[in-house]
C-alpha positions as CSV (number, residue, x, y, z in Angstrom):
1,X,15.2,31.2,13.5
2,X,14.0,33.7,16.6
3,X,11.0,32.2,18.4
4,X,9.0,35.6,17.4
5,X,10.1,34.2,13.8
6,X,8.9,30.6,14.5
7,X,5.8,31.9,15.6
8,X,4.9,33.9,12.9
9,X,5.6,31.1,10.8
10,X,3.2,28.8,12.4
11,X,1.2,31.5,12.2
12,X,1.1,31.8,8.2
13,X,1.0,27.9,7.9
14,X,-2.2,27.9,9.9
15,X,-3.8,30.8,8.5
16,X,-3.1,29.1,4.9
17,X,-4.5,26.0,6.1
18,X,-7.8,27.5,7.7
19,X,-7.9,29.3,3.9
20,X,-7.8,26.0,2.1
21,X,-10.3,24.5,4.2
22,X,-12.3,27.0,3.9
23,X,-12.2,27.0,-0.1
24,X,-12.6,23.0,-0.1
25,X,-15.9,23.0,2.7
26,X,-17.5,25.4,0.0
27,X,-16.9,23.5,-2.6
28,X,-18.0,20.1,-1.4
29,X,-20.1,20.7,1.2
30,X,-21.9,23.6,0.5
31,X,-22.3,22.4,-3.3
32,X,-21.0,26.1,-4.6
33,X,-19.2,26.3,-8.0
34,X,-15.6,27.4,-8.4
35,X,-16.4,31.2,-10.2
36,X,-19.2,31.3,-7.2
37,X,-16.7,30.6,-4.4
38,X,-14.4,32.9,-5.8
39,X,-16.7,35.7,-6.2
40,X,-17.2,34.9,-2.4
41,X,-13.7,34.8,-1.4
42,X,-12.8,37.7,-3.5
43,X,-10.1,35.6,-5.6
44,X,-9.6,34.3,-8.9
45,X,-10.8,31.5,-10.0
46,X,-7.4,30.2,-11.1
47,X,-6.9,30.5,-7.2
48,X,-9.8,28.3,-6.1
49,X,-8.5,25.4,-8.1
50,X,-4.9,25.7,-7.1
51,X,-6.4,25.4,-3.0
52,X,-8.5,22.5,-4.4
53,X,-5.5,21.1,-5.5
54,X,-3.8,21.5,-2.2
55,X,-6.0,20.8,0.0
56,X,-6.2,17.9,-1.5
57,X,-2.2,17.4,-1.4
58,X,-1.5,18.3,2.5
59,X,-4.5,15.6,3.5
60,X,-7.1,18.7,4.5
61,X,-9.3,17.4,2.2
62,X,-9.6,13.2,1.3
63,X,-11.6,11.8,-1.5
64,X,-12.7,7.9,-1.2
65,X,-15.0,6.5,-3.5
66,X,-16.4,2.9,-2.3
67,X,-13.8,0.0,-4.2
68,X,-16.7,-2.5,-3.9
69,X,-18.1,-0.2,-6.5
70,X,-15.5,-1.1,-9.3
71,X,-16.2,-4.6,-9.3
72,X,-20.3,-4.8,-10.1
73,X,-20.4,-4.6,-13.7
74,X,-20.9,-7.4,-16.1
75,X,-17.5,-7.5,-17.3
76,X,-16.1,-7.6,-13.8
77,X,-18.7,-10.4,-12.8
78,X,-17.9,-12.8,-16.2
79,X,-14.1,-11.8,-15.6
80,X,-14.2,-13.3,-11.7
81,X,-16.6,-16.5,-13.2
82,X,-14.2,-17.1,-15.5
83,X,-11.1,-17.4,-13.8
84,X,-12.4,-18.1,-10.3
85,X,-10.9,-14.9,-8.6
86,X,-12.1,-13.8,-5.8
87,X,-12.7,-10.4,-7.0
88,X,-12.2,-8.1,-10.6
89,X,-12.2,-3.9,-10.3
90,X,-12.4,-2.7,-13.5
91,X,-11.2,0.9,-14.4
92,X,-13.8,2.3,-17.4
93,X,-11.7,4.6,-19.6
94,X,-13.2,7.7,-21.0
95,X,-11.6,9.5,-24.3
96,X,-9.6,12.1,-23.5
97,X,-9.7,13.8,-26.5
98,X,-5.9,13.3,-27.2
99,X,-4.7,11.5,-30.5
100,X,-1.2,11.3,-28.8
101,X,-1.0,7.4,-28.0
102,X,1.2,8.2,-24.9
103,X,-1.2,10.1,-23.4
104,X,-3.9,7.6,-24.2
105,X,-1.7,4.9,-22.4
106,X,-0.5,7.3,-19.5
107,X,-4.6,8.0,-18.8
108,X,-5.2,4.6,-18.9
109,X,-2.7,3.7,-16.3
110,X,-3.4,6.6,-13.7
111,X,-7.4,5.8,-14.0
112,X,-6.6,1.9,-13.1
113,X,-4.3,3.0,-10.5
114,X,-7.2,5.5,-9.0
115,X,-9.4,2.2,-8.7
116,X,-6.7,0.3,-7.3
117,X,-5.9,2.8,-4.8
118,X,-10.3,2.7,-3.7
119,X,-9.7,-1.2,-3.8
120,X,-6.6,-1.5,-1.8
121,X,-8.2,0.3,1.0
122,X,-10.8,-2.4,1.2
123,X,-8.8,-5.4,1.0
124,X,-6.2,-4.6,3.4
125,X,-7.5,-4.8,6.7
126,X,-5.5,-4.4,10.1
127,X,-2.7,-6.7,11.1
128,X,-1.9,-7.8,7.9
129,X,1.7,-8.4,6.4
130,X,1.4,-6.7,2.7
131,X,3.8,-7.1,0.2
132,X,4.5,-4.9,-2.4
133,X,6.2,-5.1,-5.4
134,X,7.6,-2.3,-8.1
135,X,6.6,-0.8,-11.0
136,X,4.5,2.1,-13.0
137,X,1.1,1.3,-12.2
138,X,2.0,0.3,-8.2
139,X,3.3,4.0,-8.1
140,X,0.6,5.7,-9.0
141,X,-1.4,3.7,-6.7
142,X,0.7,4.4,-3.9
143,X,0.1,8.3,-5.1
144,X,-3.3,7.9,-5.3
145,X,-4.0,6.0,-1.9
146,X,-6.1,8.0,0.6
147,X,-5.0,8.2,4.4
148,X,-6.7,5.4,6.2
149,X,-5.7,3.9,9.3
150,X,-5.0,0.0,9.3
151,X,-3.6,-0.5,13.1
152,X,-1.1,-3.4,13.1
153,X,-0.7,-3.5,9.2
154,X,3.2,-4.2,8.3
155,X,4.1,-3.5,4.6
156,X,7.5,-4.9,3.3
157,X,9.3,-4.5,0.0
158,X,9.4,-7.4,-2.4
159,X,12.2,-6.7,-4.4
160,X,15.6,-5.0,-4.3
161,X,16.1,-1.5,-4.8
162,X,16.1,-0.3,-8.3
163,X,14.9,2.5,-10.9
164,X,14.7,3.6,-14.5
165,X,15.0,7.1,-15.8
166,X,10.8,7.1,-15.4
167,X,10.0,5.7,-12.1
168,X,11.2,6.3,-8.7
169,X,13.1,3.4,-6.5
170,X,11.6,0.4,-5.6
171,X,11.2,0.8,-2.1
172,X,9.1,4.4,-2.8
173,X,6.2,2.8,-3.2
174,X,5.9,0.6,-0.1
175,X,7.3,3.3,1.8
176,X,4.2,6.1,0.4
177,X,2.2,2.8,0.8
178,X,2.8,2.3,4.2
179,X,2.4,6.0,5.1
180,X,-1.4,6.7,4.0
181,X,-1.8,3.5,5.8
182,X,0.0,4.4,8.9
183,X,1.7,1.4,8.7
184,X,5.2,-0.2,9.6
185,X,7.1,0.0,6.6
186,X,10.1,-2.7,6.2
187,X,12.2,-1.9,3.2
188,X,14.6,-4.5,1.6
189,X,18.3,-3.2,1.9
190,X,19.8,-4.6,-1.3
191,X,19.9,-4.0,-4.9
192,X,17.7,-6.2,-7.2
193,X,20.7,-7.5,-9.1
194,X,24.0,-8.3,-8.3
195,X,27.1,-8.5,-11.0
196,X,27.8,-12.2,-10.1
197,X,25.8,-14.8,-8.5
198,X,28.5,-15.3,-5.8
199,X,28.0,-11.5,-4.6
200,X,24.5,-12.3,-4.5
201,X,24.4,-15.4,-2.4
202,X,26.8,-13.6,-0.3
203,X,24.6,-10.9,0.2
204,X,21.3,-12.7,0.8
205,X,23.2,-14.4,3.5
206,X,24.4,-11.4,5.3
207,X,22.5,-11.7,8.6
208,X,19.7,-8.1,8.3
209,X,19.1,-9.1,4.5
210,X,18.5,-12.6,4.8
211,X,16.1,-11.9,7.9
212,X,14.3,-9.5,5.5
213,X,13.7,-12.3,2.7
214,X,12.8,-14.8,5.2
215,X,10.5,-12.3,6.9
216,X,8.2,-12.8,3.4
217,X,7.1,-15.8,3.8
218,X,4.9,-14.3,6.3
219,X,2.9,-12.3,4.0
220,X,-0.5,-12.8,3.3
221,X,-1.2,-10.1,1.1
222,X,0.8,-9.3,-2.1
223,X,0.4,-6.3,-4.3
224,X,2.4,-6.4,-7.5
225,X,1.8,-6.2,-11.4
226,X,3.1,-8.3,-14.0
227,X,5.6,-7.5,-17.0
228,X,5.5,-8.4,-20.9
229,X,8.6,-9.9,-22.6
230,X,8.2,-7.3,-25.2
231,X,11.1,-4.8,-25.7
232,X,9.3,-2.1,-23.7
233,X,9.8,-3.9,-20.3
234,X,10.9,-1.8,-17.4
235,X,13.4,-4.4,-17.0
236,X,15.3,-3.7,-19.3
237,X,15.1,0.1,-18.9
238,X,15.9,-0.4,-15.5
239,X,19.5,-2.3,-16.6
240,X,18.1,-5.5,-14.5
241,X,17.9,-7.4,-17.8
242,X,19.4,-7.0,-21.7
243,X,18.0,-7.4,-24.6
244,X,20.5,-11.0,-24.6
245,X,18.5,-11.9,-21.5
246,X,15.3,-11.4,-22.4
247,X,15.5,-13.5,-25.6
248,X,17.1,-15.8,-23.4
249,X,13.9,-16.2,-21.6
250,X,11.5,-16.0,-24.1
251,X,13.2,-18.3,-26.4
252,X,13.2,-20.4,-23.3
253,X,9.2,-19.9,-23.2
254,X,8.9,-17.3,-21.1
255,X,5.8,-15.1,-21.6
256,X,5.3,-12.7,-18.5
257,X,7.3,-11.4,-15.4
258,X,6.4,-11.1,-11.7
259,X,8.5,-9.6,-9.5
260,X,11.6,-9.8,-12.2
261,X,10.9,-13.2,-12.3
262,X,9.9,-14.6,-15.3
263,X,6.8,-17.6,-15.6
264,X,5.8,-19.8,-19.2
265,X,2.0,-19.9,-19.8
266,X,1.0,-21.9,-17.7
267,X,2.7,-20.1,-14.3
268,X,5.5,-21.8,-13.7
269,X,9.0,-20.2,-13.7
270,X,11.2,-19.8,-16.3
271,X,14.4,-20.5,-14.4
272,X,17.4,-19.0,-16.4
273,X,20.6,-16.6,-15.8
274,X,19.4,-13.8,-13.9
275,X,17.5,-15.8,-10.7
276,X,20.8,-16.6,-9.0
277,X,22.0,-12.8,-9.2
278,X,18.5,-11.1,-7.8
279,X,17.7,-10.0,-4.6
280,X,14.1,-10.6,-4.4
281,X,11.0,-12.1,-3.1
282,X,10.7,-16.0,-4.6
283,X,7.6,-16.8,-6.5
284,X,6.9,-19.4,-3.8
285,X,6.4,-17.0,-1.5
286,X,4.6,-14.9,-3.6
287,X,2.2,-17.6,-4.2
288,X,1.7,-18.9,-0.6
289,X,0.0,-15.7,0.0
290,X,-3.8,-16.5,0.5
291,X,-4.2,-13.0,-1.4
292,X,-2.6,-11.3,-4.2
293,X,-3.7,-8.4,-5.8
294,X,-2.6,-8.0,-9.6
295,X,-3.0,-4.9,-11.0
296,X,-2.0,-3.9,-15.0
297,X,-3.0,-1.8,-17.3
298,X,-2.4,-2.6,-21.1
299,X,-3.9,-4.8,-23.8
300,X,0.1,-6.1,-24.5
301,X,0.0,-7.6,-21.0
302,X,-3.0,-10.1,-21.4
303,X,-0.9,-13.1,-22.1
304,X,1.3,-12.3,-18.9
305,X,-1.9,-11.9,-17.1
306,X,-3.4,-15.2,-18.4
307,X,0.1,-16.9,-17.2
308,X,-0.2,-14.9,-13.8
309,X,-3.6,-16.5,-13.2
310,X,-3.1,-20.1,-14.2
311,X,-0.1,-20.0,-12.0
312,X,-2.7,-19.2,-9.0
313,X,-0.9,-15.6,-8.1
314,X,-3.8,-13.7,-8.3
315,X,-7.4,-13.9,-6.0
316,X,-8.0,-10.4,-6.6
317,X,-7.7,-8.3,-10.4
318,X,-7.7,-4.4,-11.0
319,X,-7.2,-3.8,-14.9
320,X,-8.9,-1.6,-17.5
321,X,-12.0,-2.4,-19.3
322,X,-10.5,-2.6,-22.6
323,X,-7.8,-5.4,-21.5
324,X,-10.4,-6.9,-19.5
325,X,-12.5,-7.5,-22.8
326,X,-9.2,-9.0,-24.3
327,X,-8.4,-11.1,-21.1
328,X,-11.9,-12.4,-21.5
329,X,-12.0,-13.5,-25.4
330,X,-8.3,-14.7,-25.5
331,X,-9.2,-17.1,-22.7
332,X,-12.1,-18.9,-24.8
């Protein structure tokens, strides 16, 4: 590209910028109504919303609503008496008209993830070591995170690289993490499972990989979700775990999973065929952290919630109203 070329680039990039700042001070500064900013701009409506939408996107424009906020309802106050937690966000879910249960369920998890995302930015503070697991809800959070500095903060990867056909790879969401956070990002360069537990303990000793897994005992924040032993589990969409597997574990009284790690009732692992192939952060170091942030959405995930908590995992909850109601009356 000719430097004339270059220039008039920047140029257009700017001039697009300026326009989308100007659309989003309008709108929520000046108080004026989409049809009323685009009678002023001399645009479409249609075209107001799509540099709403972008604004938001390039950072121009960024949205935080106080997380404290979440957690001062009833239900959030009885949830934290209950269990002793430190602190319980709870996302309230609003119909959205649809009769389509998957949309019901994909509503329910990007609104928990939104108040996750308003949470987060209040519990992590500067200079601490986050650790951040994988999954559905932990992406959206990591979509939904506004740009706030946290000097010092180092976020880290607690499980090996993997993905299903419907989320991205594991170390996506500590790396997006780690970028609204302007953070040092430290990703785990291994796969979650191995083929053979030989290959595995080979690999966790190679010299970069087991530096990595020993560097997690230094967390003191952890941001993960927990899985069902139902079917529907990402792990076995994800080929981590089969069907054989997972019976294995349950029949073995396994009722949740953390981290691709599987815990009974009461917390404690369920130690079984898979542990000596996965590449992974160990549920002792998961638990030494003096924080750790649990975030689900799902009424099928109250028992692995329940097991989550009497394990001590969790100081800090972010879940849906309707689970928390459940979480609350299966617990009596």
């Amino acid at each position: 590209m000719s430097d004339q070329a270059e220039t008039s680039d920047r140029t257009g990039r700017r001039r697009g910028e300026y326009q989308l700042a100007s659309t989003a001070m309008l709108y929520y500064k000046d108080g004026l109504t989409q049809n009323e900013i685009a009678k002023r701009l001399g645009v479409s409506r249609a075209t107001v919303i799509n540099h709403l939408r972008l604004a938001r996107e390039f950072g121009i424009v960024d949205i935080r609503i106080n997380g404290s906020s979440f957690s001062t309802n009833k239900l959030s106050k009885d949830i934290k008496t209950r269990f002793n937690l430190e602190d319980v966000y709870i996302a309230s879910i609003f119909d959205s008209g649809s009769a389509e249960t998957i949309n019901i369920e994909e509503d329910i998890i990007r609104q928990v993830a939104r108040v996750a995302a308003m949470a987060l930015c209040e519990i992590v503070s500067p200079n601490d070591v986050l650790g951040v697991a994988w999954g559905k809800t932990i992406q959206l959070l990591a979509e939904e995170l506004p740009s706030v500095s946290k000097p010092g903060l180092g976020v880290f990867q607690m499980i090996g690289s993997m993905k299903t056909p419907l989320l991205e790879a594991a170390e996506t969401s500590a790396i997006n993490i780690a970028k609204r956070f302007g953070a040092d990002c430290y990703t785990l360069h291994a796969p979650a499972i191995l083929t053979t537990s030989k290959l595995a303990n080979a690999l966790r000793n190679e010299p970069v990989i087991k530096t990595q897994l020993e560097q997690l005992s230094g967390m003191n924040k952890t941001l993960f979700s927990v899985g069902s032993c139902l079917p529907r589990t990402h792990l076995l969409k994800s080929g981590i775990a089969s069907r054989n597997d997972l019976d294995w574990y349950t029949k073995n009284g396994a009722v949740g999973i953390i981290c691709g790690r599987f815990i009974d009732e009461k917390g404690n692992q369920v130690i079984g065929p898979l542990d000596e192939r996965m590449i992974g952060v160990a549920l002792d170091q998961l638990k030494a952290a003096e924080t750790g942030i649990l975030v689900i959405s799902g009424q099928h995930k109250v028992e692995a919630t329940l097991a989550a908590i009497n394990g001590d995992f969790v100081t800090h909850l972010i879940l849906d109203e309707p689970t928390g109601k459940k979480l609350l009356k299966a617990s009596t």
